[in-house]
Structures are given as C-alpha cells and as structure tokens.
DOMI-697788 format. One record per residue (C-alpha): residue number from 1; residue in three letters; chain; y negated, z, x. Coordinates in nm, 3 decimals. Layout:
N
num_residu_chaine_py_pz_px
NUM_ala_A_Y_Z_X $
...
//
This chain:
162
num_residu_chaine_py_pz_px
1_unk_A_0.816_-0.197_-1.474 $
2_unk_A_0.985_-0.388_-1.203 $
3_unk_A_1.271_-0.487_-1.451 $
4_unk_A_1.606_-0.609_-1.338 $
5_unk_A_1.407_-0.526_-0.949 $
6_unk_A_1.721_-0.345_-0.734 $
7_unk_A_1.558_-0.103_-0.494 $
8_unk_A_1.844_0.022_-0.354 $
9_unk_A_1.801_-0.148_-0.038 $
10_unk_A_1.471_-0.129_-0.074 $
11_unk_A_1.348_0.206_0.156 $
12_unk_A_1.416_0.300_0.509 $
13_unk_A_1.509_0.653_0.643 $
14_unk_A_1.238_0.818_0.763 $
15_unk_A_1.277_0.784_1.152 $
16_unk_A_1.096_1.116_1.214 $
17_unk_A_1.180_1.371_0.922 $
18_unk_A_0.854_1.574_0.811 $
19_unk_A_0.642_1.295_0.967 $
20_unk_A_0.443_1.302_0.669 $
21_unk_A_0.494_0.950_0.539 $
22_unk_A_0.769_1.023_0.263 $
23_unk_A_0.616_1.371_-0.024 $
24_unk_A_0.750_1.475_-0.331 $
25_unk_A_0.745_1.264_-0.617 $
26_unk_A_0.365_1.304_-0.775 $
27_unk_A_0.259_1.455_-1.116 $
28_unk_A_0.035_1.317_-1.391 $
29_unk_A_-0.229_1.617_-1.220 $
30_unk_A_-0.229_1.472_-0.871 $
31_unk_A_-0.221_1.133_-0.977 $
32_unk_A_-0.505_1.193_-1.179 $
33_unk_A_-0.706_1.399_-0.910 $
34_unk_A_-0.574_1.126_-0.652 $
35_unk_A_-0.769_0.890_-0.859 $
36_unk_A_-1.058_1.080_-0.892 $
37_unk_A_-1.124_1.110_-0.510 $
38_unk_A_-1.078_0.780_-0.461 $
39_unk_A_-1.260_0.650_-0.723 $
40_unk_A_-1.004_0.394_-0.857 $
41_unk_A_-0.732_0.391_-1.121 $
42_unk_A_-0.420_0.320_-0.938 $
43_unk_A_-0.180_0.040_-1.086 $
44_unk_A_0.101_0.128_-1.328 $
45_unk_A_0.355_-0.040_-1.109 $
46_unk_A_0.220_0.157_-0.795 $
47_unk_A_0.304_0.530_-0.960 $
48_unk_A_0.605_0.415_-1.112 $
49_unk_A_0.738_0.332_-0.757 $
50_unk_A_0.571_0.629_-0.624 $
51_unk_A_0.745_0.839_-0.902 $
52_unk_A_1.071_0.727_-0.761 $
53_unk_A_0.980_0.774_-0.385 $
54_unk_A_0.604_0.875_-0.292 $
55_unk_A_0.575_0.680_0.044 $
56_unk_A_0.730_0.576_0.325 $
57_unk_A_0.897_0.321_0.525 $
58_unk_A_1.043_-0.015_0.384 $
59_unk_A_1.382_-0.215_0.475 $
60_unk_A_1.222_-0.455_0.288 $
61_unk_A_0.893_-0.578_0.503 $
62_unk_A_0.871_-0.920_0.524 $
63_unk_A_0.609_-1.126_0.307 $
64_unk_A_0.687_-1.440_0.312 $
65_unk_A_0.339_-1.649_0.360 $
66_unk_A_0.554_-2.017_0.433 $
67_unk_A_0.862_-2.152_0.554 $
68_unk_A_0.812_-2.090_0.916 $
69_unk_A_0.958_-1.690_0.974 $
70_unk_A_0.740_-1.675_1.301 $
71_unk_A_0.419_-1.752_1.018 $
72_unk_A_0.531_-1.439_0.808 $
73_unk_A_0.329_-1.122_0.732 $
74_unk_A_0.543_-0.790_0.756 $
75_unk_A_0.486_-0.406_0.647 $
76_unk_A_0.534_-0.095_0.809 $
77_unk_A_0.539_0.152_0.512 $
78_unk_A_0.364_0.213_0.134 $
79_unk_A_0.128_0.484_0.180 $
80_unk_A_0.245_0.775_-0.123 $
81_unk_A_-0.003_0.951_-0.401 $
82_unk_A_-0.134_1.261_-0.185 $
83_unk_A_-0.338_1.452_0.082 $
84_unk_A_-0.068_1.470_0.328 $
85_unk_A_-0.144_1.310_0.638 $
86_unk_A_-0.050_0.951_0.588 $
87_unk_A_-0.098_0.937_0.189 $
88_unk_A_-0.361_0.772_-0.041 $
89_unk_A_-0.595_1.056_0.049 $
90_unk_A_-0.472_1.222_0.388 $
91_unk_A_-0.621_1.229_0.769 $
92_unk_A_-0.510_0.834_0.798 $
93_unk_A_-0.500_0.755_0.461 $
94_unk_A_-0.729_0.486_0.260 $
95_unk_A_-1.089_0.642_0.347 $
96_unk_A_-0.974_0.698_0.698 $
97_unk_A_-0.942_0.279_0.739 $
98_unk_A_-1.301_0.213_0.593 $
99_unk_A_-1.450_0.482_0.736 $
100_unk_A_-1.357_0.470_1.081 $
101_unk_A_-1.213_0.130_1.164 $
102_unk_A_-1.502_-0.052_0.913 $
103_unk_A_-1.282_-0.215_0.707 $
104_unk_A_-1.476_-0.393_0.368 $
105_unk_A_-1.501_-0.099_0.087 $
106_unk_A_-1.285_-0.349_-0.142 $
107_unk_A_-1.060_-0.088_-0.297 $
108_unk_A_-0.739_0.097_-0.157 $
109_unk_A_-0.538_0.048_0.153 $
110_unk_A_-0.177_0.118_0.059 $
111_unk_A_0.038_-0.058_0.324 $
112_unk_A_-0.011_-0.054_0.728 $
113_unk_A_0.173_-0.273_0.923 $
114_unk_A_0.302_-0.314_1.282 $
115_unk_A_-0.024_-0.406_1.416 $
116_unk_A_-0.116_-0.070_1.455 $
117_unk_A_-0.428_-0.102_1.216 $
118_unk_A_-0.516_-0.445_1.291 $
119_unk_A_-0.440_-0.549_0.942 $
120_unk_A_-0.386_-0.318_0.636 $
121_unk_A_-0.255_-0.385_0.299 $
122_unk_A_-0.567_-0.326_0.054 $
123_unk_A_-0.502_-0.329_-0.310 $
124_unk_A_-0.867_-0.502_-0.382 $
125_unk_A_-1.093_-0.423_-0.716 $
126_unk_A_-1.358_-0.628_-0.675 $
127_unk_A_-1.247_-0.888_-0.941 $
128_unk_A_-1.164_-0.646_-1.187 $
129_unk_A_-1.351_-0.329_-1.116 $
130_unk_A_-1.231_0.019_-1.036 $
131_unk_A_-1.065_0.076_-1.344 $
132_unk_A_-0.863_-0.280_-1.376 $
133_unk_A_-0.553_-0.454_-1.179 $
134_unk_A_-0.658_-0.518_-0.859 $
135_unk_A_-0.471_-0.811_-0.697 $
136_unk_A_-0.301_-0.749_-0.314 $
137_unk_A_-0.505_-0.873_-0.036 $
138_unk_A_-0.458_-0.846_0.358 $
139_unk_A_-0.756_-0.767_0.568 $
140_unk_A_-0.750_-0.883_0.908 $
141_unk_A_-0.915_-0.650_1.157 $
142_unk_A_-0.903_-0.865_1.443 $
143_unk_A_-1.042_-1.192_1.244 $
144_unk_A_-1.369_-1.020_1.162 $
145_unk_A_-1.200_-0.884_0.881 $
146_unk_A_-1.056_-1.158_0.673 $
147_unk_A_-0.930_-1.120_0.320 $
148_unk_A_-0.602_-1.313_0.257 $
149_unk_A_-0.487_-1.270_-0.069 $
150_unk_A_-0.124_-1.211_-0.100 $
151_unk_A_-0.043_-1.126_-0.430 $
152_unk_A_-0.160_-1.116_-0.773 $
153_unk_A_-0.096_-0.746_-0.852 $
154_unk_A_0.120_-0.497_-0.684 $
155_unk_A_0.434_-0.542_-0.910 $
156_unk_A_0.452_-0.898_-0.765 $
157_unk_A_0.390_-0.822_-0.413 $
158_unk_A_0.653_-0.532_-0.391 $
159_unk_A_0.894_-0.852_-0.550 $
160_unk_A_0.769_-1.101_-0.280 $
161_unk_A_0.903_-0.872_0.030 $
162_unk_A_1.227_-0.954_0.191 $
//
C-alpha cells in the first residue's frame, strides 16, 4: 500500500485541537461496524491511511485536473473511520451529505472541500458494487450535482494531490 508514497508532508495540524476531525487510529471492530452502517466495504488503501492517521486536514490539497492552477480542484480534509462528529459515520459525516444536502446515494463521501459543501469527495460504488473498489468521483452541488470522476481508486487519488 502506497509504496515508496512519503507522507510526511502529507497532513496538516489540526487548526482547532479536539475539533473532531483527527480520532484515534481505528480497529479491525470499528472498521468492521463502520462498514456495516454504511453499507460498503471501505478500500484497503483508505484504512491503511486511516490506520496511520484517522482523519483530518491535508498539506497536500490540490488535485490537479489540467495545467491551468486557477482550473484545479482542492481538499479540505479526509473524513476518518468513526462516529465522531466529522467521521465516516458522525453528525456531518457521509449520511449527513445525502441526507440533508441530496447528494446522489453513489457510495461514501470521504473528502469536503473549501466550498463549504458545494462539492464533496465521494468514493462511488456504482461500477463495482458495495463490496468492490469504488473509483473517486467529485459531485458538484451547485451543477445539479455533477459526477466528475477524478480518480480510479483511492490509492491513486491520495498520489494525485499536491
């Protein structure tokens, strides 16, 4: 998983500490309950990088969609495997987006960004099914909720930021 990938510039200090974006590294229990709630096996490359850091903000936000900067998509934080408030499963976590701001039942939102909710990060099963890799998608809010695929599985989005 994420081989020769150096994530030590990789996370940002939490700008608020006990804001409830950063929890304790998951266990095989949670993850297993996490998935059970939601309804969909998570990917491999998703705990891994939760194992080392459940959640929270990223130095490295910027998805590079062409040449042009001002064109690129960017990332707040990674939601982390829990029930805390901004997890997988907490107040504002992946139900919260579908639920209340209508966005497409496609799988699980993992990422926010600066919009403020007007696009989310959704890993999307509907390819592969709940239980296979679901490839990276952006969902536009304010474009009557447009899919724009990003990347191929999580592993190779997570490489794509800068």
């Amino acid at each position: 998983m994420f081989e020769g990938y150096d994530f030590s510039d990789f996370w940002e200090r939490a700008p608020v500490s006990g804001d409830g974006f950063e929890m304790n590294p998951p266990d095989d229990a949670l993850i297993q309950k996490i998935e059970t709630t939601l309804g969909y096996k998570l990917p491999a490359s998703y705990i891994w990088l939760m194992k080392q850091r459940n959640g929270g903000y990223v130095k490295k936000c910027e998805f590079p969609w062409s040449d042009n900067p001002d064109e690129n998509f960017y990332i707040s934080s990674i939601m982390g495997i829990g029930y805390e408030k901004y997890s997988l499963c907490g107040k504002f976590g992946s139900q919260f987006w579908i639920d209340e701001w209508e966005y497409p039942p496609i799988g699980v939102a993992v990422c926010d960004t600066p919009s403020a909710g007007h696009e989310m990060v959704f890993l999307d099963y509907r390819a592969c099914g709940p239980q296979g890799e679901p490839s990276v998608v952006c969902v536009n809010q304010e474009a009557d909720y447009a899919i724009v695929p990003l990347a191929e599985n999580f592993e190779a989005f997570i490489r794509s930021l800068r």
